[in-house]
C-alpha positions in Angstrom: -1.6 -17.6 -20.1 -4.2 -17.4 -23.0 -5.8 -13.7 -22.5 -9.3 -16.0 -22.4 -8.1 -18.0 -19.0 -9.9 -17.7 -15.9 -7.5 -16.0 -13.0 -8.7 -15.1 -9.7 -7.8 -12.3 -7.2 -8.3 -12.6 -3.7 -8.1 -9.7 -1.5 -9.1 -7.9 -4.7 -10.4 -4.8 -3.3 -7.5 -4.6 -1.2 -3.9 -2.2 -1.4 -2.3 -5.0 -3.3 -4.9 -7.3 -4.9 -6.7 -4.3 -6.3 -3.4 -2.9 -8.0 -2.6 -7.0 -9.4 -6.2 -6.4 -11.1 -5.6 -3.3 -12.6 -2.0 -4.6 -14.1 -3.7 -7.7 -15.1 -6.5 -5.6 -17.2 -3.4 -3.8 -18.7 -1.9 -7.1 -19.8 -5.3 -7.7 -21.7 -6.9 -10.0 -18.6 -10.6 -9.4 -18.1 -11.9 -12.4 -17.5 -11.1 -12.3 -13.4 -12.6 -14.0 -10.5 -12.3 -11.3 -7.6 -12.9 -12.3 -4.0 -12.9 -10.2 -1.3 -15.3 -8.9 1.5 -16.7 -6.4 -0.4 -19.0 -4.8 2.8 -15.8 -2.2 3.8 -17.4 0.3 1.3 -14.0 2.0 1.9 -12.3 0.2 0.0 -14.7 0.2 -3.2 -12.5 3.1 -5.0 -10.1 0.9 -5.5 -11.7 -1.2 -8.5 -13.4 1.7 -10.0 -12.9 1.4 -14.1 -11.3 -2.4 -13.6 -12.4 -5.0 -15.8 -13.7 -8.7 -13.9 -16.0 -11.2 -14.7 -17.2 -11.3 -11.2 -17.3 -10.6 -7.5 -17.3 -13.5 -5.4 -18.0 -12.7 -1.7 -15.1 -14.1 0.5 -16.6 -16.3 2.8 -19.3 -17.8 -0.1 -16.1 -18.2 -2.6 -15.8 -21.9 -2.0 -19.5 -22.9 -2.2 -19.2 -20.5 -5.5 -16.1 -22.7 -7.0 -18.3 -26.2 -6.0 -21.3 -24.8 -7.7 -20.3 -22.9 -10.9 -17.0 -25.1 -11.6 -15.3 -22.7 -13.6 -12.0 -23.3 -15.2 -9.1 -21.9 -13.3 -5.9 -21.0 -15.2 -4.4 -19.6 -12.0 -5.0 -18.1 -8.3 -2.8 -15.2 -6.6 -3.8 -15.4 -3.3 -3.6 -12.1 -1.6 -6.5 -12.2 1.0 -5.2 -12.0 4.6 -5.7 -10.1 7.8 -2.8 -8.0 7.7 -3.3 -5.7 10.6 0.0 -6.4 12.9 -2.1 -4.8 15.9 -4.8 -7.5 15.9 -4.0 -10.0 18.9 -6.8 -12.1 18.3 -5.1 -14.8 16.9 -8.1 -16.9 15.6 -8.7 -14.1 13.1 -5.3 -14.8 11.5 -5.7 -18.5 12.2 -9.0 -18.5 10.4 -8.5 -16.2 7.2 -4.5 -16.3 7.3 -3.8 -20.2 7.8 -7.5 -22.0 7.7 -8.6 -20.3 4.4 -5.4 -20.6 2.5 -5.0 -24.5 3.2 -8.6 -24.3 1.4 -6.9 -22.4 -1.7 -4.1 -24.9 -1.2 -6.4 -27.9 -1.5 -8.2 -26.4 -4.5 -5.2 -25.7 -6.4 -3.8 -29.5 -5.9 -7.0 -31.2 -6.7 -7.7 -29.0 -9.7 -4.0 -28.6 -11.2 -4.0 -24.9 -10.8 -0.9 -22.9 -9.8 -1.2 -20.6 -7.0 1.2 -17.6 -5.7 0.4 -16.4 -2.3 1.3 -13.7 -0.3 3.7 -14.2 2.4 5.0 -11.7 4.6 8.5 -10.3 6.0 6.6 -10.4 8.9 7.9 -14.1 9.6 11.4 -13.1 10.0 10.3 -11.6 13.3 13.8 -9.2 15.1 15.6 -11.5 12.2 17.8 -13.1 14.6 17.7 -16.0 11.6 18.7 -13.4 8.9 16.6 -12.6 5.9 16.8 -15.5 3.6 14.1 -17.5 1.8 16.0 -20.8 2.9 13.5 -23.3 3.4 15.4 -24.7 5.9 14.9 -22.0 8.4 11.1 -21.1 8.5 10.9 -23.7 11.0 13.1 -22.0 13.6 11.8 -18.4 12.7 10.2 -16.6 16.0 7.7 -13.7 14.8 7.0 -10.7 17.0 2.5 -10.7 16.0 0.2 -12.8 15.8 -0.4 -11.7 11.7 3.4 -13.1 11.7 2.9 -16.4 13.7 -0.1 -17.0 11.0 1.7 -16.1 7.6 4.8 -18.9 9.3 2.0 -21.4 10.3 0.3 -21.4 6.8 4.4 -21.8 5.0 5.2 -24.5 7.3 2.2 -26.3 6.5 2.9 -25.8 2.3 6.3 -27.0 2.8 5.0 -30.0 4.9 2.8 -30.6 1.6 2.8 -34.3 0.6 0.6 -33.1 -2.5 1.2 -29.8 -4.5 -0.5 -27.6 -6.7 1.4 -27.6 -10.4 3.8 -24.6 -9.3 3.4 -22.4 -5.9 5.1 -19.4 -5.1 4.9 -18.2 -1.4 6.5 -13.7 -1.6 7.5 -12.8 1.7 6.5 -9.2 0.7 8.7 -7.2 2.9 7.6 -3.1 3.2 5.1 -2.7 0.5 4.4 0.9 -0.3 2.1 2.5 -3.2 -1.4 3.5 -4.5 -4.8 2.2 -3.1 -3.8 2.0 -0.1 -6.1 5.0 1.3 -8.2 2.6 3.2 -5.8 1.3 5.3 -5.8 4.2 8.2 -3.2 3.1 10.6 -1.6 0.4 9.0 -1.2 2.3 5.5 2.3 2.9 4.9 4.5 5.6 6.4 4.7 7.4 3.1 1.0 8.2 3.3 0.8 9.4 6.8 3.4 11.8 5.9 1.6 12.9 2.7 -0.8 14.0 5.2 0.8 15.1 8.3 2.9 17.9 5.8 -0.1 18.9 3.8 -2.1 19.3 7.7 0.9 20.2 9.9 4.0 20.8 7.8 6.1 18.3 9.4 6.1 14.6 9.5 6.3 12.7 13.1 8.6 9.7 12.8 9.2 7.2 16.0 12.5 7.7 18.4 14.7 5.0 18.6 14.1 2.5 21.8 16.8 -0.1 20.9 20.5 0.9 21.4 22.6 1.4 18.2 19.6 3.2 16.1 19.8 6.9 15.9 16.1 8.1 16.1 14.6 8.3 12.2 17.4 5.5 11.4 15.5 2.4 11.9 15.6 0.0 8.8 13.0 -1.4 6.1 13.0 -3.2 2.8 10.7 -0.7 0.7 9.4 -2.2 -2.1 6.8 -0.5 -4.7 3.8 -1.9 -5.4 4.5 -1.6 -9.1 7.9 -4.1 -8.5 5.6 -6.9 -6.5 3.4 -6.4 -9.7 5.7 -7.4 -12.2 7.1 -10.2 -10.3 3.7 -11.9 -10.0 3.1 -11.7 -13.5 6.7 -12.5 -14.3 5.7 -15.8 -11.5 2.4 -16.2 -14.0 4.5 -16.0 -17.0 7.7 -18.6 -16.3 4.7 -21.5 -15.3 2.6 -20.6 -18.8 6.5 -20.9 -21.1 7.1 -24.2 -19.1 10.3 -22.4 -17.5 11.8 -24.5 -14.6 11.3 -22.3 -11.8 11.1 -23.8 -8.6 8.2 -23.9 -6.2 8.8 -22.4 -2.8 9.1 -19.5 -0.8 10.4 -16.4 -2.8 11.7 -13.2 -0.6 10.0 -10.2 -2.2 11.7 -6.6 -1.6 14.5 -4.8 -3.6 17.5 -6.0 -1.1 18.5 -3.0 0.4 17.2 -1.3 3.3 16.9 2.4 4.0 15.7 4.5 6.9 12.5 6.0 8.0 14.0 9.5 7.6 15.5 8.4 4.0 11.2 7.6 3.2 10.2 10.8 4.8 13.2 13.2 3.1 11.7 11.2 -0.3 7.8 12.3 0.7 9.0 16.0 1.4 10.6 16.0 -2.2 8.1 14.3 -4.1 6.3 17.4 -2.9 9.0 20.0 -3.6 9.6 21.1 -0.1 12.2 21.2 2.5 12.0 18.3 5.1 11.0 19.1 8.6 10.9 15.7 10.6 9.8 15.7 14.3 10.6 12.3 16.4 7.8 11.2 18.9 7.5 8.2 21.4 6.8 4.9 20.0 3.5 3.5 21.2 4.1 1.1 24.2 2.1 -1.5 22.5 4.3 -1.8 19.8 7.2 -0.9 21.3 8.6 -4.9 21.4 7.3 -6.1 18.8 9.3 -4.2 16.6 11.3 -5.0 13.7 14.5 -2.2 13.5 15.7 -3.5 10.5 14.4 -5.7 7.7 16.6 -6.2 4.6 15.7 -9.0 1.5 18.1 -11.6 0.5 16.6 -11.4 -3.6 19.4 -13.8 -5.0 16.6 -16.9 -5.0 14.5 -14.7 -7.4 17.8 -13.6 -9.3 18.8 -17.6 -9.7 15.0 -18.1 -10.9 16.1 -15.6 -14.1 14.1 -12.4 -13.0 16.4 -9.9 -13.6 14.3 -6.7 -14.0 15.6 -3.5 -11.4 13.8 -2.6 -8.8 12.4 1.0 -8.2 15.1 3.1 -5.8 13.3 4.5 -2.7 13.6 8.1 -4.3 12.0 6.8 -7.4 9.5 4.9 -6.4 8.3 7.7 -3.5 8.6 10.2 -6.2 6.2 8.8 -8.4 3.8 7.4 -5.2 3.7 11.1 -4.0 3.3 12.9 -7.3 1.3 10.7 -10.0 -1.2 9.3 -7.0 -1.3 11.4 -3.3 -1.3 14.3 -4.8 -4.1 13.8 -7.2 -6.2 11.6 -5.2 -5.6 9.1 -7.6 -6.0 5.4 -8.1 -3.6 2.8 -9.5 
């Protein structure tokens, strides 16, 4: 992609989207579209000293592409309602399903190759397994309503008579790293640790309600924010070279899962103390709805030629805890 091309950003000043703009800047890319809703002040920190063209308010971001007509090399797609505690489903339906079917339309009509963010979510108790098999999103059952919305919206691309150029679809399974202060409850676990041992000493993990899991030993595919990073742009890069990698829907984690107490032991060392772990009651609200282990089949990526390692949970916790939590830091 020519370092002068027009990329956008949605969800921009988001956990995610606001890290994809940093990395981009490092890669020499200033000349970015960035939509979000740009009200939540909160989240503001997060593109302090990036490098844009322009802020495009989310809900005026269509009206904005019909008026100014710019030339779009590509669109990662990263806006969504993520909060897996928000039951009103016409949220998700309208900024999860509804807005990315307008990205989707853009993209076809004006040749422009789109990757979107997906979600692990979709897998639901994963009585389907893990894999990005096409074949399978239609039977998938998803515990929340975020879930329900991120299947919706890759049913409908796969029903897709007419496709953007190239589309990518990352089922980002558990994506942990910087910028993500803003995010309160539904920030990663690594970051309410950080906290609960510099204000407590301990860190509160959730028993075990599901026969078979010790309490602490519940399962997740950790990925770090600096692996999703790299894939995107790697995404970016194959479509530029003409590489034939295949449009669909691409699993995104590191393919091996690992415990809440595994994350927690990492937190306490990336802070170079002992681990003291305390197990409380799971909140009744989210107490069946919960995923108790999540684990990425990667080999689709691998077939598609990305072959870079992942960051290992001590690693990338390591580096989380003691290049950004601890210094109040910003990716």
């Amino acid at each position: 992609m020519n370092k002068d091309s027009i990329i956008v950003v949605t969800g921009a000043a988001g956990f995610i989207g606001s890290c994809l703009t940093g990395f981009l800047n490092s890669k020499g890319y200033n000349r970015l579209i960035l939509v979000d809703d740009f009200s939540k002040i909160e989240k503001t920190p997060n593109l302090e000293g990036k490098q844009y063209q322009e802020k495009v308010e989310r809900e005026q971001f269509f009206g904005w592409l019909a008026q100014n007509k710019p030339q779009v090399g590509f669109i990662f797609h990263i806006g969504a309602r993520t909060d897996t505690t928000e039951f009103d489903y016409s949220i998700h339906q309208h900024l999860n399903v509804e807005y990315s079917q307008k990205i989707w339309n853009y993209c076809t009509e004006n040749k422009v190759p789109v990757v979107y963010a997906s979600s692990a979510a979709t897998y639901g108790s994963g009585e389907e397994g893990y894999n990005d098999d096409h074949a399978i999103v239609y039977s998938l059952k998803p515990l929340n309503p975020y879930g329900v919305s991120k299947n919706e919206f890759d049913k409908w691309a796969l029903q897709q008579a007419t496709q953007p150029p190239f589309w990518a679809g990352l089922k980002f399974f558990n994506v942990y790293g910087p910028n993500e202060y803003h995010k309160g409850r539904m920030a990663s676990v690594i970051w309410h640790s950080f906290n609960q041992i510099n204000s407590q000493g301990f860190v509160k993990l959730f028993k075990s309600h599901k026969e078979g899991y010790k309490d602490g030993q519940q399962l997740r595919d950790f990925v770090y924010v600096k692996d999703v990073l790299k894939i995107c742009y790697w995404l970016m890069e194959q479509f530029e070279k003409g590489n034939d990698v295949a449009s669909g829907l691409y699993n995104l984690g590191t393919g091996k899962a690992r415990s809440f107490e595994d994350l927690a032991k990492a937190t306490f060392s990336g802070l170079d103390k002992e681990a003291k772990i305390e197990f409380i009651p799971m909140p009744e609200d989210i107490r069946d709805k919960y995923q108790y282990f999540t684990e990425a089949n990667m080999q689709k990526l691998k077939d598609a030629g990305y072959s870079d390692s992942f960051y290992s949970l001590e690693e990338g916790v390591n580096d989380y805890v003691r290049n950004y939590l601890a210094k109040g830091n910003f990716y």
